[in-house]
Residue, then its C-alpha position, 0 to 999 in steps of 0.5 A: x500500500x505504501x509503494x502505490x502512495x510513493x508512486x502516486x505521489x511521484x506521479x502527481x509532483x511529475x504531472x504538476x511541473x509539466x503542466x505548469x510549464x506553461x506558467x512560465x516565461x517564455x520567449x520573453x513573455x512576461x506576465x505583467x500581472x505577476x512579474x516585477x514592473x519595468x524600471x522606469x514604468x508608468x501608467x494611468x489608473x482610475x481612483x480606487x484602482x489598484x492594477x493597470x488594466x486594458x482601458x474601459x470607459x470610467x464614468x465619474x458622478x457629479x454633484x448636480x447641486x455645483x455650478x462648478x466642480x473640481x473632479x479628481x480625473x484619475x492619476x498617473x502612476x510610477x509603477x516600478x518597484x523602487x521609488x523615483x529619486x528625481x520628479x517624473x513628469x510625463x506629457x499627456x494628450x486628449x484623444x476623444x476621437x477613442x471615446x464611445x459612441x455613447x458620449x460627446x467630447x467634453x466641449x473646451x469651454x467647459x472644462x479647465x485642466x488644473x494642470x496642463x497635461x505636458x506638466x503631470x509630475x509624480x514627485x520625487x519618493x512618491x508614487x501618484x501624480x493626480x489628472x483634474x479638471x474644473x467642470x463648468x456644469x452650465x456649459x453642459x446639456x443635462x442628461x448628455x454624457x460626455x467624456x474625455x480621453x486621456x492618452x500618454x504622448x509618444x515617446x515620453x523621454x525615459x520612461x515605458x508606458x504600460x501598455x494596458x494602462x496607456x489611454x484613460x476614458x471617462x464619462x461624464x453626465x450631469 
């Protein structure tokens, strides 16, 4: 009895590292789910969001009772394992053109960047750096969705853009 447990679990410790194999690296594939971040790694996330993510549309609520509100967008992050020793300012663009057919763009008298989008700084030792605009409500048709896209410009100087966390959609409905 005890030699078909011994064989048994020599079977099983066999199936399980060639099953698994797959798991593995592979030609350079690298998971970014689990494997250590790129050194000099950025990208955009959502408020709450913990982990990069291929981009979907992030529908933001709005106070109805403000004429004008200052809406926390999302951030961008400095994904590398090791802190930054100097600031890490990165440039980002407005692409609405990648926005749903469910949303208009955001028109630009109705918005105000609270910080141009070529001077978003993650400081030195920190990790986020926050994308936020003033929204003018009475420049807006209630009801309507409208949205913004964020996107990081290409090349930013020294630095790999997540590419599953490279553009930012979001909604905005009054």
């Amino acid at each position: 009895m005890k030699i078909k447990h011994i064989i048994f679990t020599m079977y099983m410790g066999l199936a399980a590292s060639l099953l698994t194999g797959c798991l593995k690296k592979v030609d350079n594939f690298a998971n970014d789910l689990i494997d250590t971040p790129m050194p000099n790694m950025v990208e955009m996330l959502r408020k709450g969001q913990q982990q990069a993510l291929n981009a979907t549309t992030y529908s933001i609520a709005l106070t109805a009772s403000l004429p004008e509100e200052d809406v926390l967008v999302g951030f961008v992050r400095y994904a590398s394992v090791d802190l930054p020793t100097a600031p890490v300012t990165v440039k980002l663009k407005l692409n609405n053109a990648l926005l749903p057919a469910t949303a208009t763009a955001l028109p630009a008298d109705a918005y105000t960047l609270v910080k141009p989008l070529d001077q978003i700084t993650v400081p030195a030792g920190g990790r986020m750096a926050e994308i936020r605009i003033v929204l003018k409500k009475s420049k807006l048709t209630p009801g309507k969705t409208y949205g913004l896209v964020f996107e990081f410009e290409e090349p930013t100087a020294g630095y790999t853009i997540n590419g599953r966390a490279k553009t930012f959609k979001t909604t905005y409905k009054v």
